[in-house]
N, C-alpha and C positions, 0 to 999 in steps of 0.2 A: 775685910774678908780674908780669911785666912785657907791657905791650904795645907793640906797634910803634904809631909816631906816625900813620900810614894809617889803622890799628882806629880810634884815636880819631877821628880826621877823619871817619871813616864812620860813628862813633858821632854826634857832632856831627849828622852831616847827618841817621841817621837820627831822633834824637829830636826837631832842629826840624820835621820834613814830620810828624810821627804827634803832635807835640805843642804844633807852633806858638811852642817856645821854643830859643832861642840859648844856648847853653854857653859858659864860657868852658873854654879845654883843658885848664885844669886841674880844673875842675869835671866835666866831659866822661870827663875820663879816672879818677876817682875815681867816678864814678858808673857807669863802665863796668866796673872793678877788682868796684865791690860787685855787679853784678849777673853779672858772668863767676864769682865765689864763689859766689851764692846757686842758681846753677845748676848746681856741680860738688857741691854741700852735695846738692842736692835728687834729683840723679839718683846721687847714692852711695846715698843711702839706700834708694832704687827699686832696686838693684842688691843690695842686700846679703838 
């Protein structure tokens, strides 16, 4: 599952303002990967 370089920039900015921490993009964008999964896991299962 890939994301566009934008997502993660926006990811970036939103976890420093709600969390007060800096990512680096490739931390940014793997921590975006596992929480865009845990949210397609979680609303299957609400579906099925």
């Amino acid at each position: 599952m890939g994301l566009s370089p934008q997502s993660i920039q926006e990811f970036q900015e939103i976890y420093k303002t709600e969390l007060g921490e800096e990512l680096s993009y490739e931390e940014a964008e793997k921590q975006a990967k596992d929480f865009l999964n845990l949210y397609l896991i979680t609303t299957q299962q609400k579906n099925d």
